[in-house]
N, C-alpha and C positions, 0 to 999 in steps of 0.2 A: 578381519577387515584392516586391521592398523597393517599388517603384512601384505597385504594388497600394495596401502600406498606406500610403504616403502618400497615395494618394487619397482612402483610403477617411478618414483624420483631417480633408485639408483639407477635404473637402465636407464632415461633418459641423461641422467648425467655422463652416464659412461659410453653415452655416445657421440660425445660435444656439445650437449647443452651446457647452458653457462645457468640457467634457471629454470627449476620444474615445481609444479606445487599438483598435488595428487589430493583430493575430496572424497573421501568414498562413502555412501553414505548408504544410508539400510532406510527403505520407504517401506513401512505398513500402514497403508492406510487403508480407511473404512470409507465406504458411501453410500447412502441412501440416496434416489430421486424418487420425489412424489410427485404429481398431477394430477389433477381434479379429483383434490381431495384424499387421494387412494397413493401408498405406496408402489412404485410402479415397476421398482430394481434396485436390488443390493449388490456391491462391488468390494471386492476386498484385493489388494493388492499386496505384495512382497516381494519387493523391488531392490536388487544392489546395483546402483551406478556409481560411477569413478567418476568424475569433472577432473579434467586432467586439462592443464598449463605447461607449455613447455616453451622455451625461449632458447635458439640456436643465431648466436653473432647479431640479435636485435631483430632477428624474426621471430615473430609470436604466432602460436598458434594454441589455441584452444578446442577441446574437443570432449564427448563421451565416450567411456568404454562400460558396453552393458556386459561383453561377455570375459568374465573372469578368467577365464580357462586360456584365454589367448594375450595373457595382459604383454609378453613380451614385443608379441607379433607387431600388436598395436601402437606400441610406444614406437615403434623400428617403422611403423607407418607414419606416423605422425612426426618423427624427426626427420623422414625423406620430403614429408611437407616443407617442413620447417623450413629447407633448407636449399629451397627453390622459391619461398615466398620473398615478398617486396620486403624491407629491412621497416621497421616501427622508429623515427629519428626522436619518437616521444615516449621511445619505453626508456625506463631510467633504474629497471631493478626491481624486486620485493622487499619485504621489511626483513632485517633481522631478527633473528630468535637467539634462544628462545625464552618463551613469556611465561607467564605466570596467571594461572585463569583461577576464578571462580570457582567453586564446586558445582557441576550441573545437577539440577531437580525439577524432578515432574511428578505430577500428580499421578499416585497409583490409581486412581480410581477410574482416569481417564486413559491408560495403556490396558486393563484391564476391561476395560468395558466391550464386549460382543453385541450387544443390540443395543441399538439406536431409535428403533421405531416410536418408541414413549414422547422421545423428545421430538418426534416429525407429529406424533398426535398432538401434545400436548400446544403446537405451535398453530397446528392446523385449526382445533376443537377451540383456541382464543380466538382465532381471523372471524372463523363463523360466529361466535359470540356478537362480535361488533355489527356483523351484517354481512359480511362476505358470502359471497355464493360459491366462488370456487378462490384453489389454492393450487398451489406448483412451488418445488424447489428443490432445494437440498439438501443434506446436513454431512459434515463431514467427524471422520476423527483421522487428524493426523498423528503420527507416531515413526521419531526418525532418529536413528543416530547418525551422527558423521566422526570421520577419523582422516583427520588432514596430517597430511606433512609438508613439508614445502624442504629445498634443497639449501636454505638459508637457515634453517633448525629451529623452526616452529615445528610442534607436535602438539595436537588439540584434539580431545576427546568430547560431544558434546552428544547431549538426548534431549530431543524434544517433544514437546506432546501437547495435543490443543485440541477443542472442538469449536466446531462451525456451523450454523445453519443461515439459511438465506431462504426469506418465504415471501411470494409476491400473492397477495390477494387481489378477487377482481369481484366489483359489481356487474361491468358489463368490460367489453374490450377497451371501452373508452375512461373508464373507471378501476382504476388501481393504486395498491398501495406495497409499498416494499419494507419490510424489515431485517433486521439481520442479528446475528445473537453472535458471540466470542465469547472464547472463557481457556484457559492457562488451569482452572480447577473446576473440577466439578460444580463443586459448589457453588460458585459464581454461573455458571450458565445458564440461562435463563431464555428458552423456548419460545415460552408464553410470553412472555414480552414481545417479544420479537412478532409474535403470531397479532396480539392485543394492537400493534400499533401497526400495521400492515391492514388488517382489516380497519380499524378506525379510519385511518387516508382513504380507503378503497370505498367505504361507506359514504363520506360526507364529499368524494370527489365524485358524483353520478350527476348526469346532465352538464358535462362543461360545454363553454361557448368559444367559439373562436376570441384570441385575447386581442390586444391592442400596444401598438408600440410606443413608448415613450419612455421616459425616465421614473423609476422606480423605487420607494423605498423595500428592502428585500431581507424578510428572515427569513436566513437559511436553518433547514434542518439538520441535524449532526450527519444526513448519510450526503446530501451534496455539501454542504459545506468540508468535511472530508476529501471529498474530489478536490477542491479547490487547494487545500495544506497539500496535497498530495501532488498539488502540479509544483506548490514550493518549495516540494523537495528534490522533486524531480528537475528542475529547471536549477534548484543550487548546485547539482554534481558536477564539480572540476571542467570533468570530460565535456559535458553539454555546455557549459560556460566554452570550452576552448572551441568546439565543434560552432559557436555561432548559434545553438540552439535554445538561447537562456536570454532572457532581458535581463537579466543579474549582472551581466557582462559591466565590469570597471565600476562596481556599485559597492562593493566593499566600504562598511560603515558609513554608509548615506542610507537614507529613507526610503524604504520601501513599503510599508504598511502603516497604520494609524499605532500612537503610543497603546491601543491598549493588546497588540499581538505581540506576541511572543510564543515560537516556533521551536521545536525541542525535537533532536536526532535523540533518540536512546534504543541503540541493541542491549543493552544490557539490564534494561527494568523489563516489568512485569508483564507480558504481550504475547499477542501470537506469534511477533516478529521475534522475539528476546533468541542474541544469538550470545554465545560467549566468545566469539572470536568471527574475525571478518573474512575475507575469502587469501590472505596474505597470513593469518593467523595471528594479527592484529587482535588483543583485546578491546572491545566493544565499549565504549565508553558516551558521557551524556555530554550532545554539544548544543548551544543556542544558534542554529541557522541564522533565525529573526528574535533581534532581544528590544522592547516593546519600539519596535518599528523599524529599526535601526539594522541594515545586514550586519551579521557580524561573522560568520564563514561561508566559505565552500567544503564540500565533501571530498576528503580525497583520499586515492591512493597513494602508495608512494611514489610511481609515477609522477601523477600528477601535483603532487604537494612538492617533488624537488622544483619539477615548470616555475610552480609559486614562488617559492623558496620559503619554505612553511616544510611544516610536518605535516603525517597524514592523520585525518583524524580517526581511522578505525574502518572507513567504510566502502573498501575493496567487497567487491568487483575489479577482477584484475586488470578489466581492460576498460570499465567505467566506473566510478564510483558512484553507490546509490547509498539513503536512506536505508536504517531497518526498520525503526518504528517512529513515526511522529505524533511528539503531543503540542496538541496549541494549549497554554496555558487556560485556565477557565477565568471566566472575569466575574465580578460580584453581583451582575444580574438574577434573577429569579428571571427560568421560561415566562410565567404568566408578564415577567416587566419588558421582555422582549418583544411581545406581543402589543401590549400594549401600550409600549411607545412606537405604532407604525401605524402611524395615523391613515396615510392614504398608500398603500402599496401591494407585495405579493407576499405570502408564505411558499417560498418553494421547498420540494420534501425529496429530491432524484433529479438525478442526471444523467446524459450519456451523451456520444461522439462529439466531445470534448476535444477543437480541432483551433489552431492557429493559421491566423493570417497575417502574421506578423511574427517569429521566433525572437529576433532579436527588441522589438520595441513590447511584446507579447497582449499585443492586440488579440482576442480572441473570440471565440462562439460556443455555445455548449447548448444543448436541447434539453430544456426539463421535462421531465417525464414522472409519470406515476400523478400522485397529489397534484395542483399548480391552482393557489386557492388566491384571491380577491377580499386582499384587507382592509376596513376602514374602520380605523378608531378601535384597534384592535382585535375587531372580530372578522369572523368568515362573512364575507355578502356572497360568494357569487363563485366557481368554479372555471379556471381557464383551460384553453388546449391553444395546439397551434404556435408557441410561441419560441425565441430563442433568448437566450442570456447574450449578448453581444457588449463588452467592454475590452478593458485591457486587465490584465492580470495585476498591475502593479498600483491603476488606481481602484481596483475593488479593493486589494488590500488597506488602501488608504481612506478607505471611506466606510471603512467596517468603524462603528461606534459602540459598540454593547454586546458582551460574551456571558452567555449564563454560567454560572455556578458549577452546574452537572456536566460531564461529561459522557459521550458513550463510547466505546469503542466499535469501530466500523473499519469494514472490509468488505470489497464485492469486484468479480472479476469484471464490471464493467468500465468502471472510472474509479475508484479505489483500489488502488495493486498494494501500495504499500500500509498495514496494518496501523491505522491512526483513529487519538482520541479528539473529538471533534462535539463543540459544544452548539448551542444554538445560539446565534450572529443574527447582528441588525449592521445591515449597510445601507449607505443614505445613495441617493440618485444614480441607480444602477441603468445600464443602456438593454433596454428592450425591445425586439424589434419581431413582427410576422416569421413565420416560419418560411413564409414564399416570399418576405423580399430578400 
């Protein structure tokens, strides 16, 4: 594999590129999906793709190569791209090499593991405990190496290996609950959790009533509240700030959340995400996005950190810079004091299409879905549907008051892309509004 990418750099340099970086990486992965209740199909994959970068006189072009056996052909294709496309006036280079990484470690017990099904029961057999009637989902194991080179003299060798599950219990269609499980080790995964609190939501959300719009006080659960870390990080990248797609825009060290957040880039702690090096071959390092309210970076490549005139901090994407893993720091609440400082407002537990009407002032809309429970005086009264989260991104942030203790970590391909830990949040008079206006 490492001989892959160095072919795929030298040809492309010794055709006139000025810049090429070559990813090849080895995908084994494992899937289970179940529905109602019952395992319903196993998938196993063995996968080599190349993510191949190649830059001819400031055209950029990016691309995959699945089939090995033509890598020459390919690169000879991709530099006749190159070299009729529009010129990039915002590429400015890769990073130099080369660096000095980490030693990468994965848990043997999770590369080694052939069946899965234990952990799709033991997720399912907690939902129904709580009272769930039916279940669906999934559970993965990932397992990957890559072997980058880039034509600037980084060379990075890295293995990774993780598991996943995501389980939605339901009492009726109008009645559901989502959980989700990550683990870096065996040991730490945990199923039954996942399954425990997926049915509990699904249990005590049966009978909701169409909700009511107004201003709201709102604890988040760690899987929407993670949506929401997850659009701060997404909306910090360089690129998205230059693109006009960020309210971050000219906010550098001004306020954008309440003292008590503080927002955490780390590829290189303990996570699904955990890379050791970035897509430029950048070592992976911990930055503070949000330090207790305060912006205090952008994510960039080298591209876009020379625009700044800044360095990059790690987090190529060669043509945008992202997040690998965010942690929002936990704050000294206990769950039970979150709750019971929300005198009149909602517990929401999910979210989804999670959409802007506003990019730059980052006015937005999100649908809670799953749980959506009616609080007073810290307990459950009453069940919602129907309803939308409608504020701005920047004064949610600002009106978050109390961050519990624990953490979970959460991930789901609906509204959380980037693998973040996410605790449970009290923010004071959020904009709620019908689903139909």
């Amino acid at each position: 594999m490492e001989d892959y990418a160095e072919r795929i750099v030298d040809k492309a340099i010794a055709l006139g590129c000025q810049d090429a970086v070559a990813d090849v990486a080895v995908n084994r992965s494992y899937q289970i999906r179940f529905a109602q209740n019952q395992i319903v199909i196993s998938n196993r994959w063995r996968e080599t793709t190349a993510s191949v970068f190649i830059v001819y006189k400031k055209r950029v072009v990016a691309s995959d190569i699945k089939d090995m056996t033509r890598i020459e052909a390919q690169v000879e294709n991709l530099v006749k791209i190159a070299k009729v496309s529009q010129e990039n006036p915002d590429y400015a280079g890769i990073a130099k090499g080369p660096f000095k990484y980490d030693r990468p470690s994965v848990d043997k017990k999770i590369v080694d593991l052939m069946d899965g099904s234990d952990h799709v029961q033991a997720a399912v057999n907690a939902a129904i405990e709580e009272g769930a009637k039916e279940c669906a989902g999934s559970f993965w194991k990932y397992d990957e190496e890559h072997f980058l080179r880039t034509s600037n003299g980084a060379r990075g060798v890295d293995r990774r290996a993780s598991l996943y599950l995501s389980i939605r219990a339901l009492m009726s269609l109008e009645s559901s609950g989502h959980g989700v499980a990550c683990a870096t080790k065996a040991s730490q995964f945990d199923p039954e959790k996942a399954g425990h609190k997926a049915g509990k939501i699904a249990a005590l959300a049966k009978n909701p009533v169409g909700g009511e719009a107004g201003k709201f006080d709102i604890v988040f659960d760690p899987l929407i509240f993670g949506s929401l870390i997850d659009q701060v990080g997404g909306r910090a990248g360089a690129w998205t700030v230059m693109a006009g797609l960020s309210p971050y825009a000219k906010k550098l060290g001004k306020k954008v959340a309440s003292d008590a957040v503080t927002i955490i880039d780390d590829g290189s702690a303990d996570s699904i995400g955990r890379k050791r090096f970035d897509a430029e071959g950048v070592p992976t390092k911990k930055h503070a996005i949000v330090n207790k309210g305060i912006l205090k970076t952008y994510l960039h490549n080298t591209s876009t950190a020379k625009k700044f005139k800044t360095r990059t901090t790690g987090n190529a994407g060669l043509i945008s810079p992202d997040a690998h893993a965010l942690f929002c720091k936990p704050g000294t609440w206990t769950r039970d004091e979150i709750f019971e400082e929300c005198k009149d407002g909602l517990w929401l537990t999910n979210t989804w299409y999670t959409r802007y009407q506003s990019y730059v002032t980052g006015d937005f809309s999100t649908i809670p879905r799953d749980g959506i429970f009616r609080i007073k005086n810290g307990e459950v009264v009453g069940t919602w549907k129907d309803i939308r989260l409608t504020d701005n991104l920047i004064n949610v942030w600002k009106s978050v008051e109390g961050l519990s203790k624990n953490v979970d970590q959460v991930q789901w391909w609906g509204e959380v892309y980037v693998p973040t830990f996410a605790p449970y949040a009290l923010a004071r008079d959020i904009g709620i509004t019908r689903s139909a206006e």
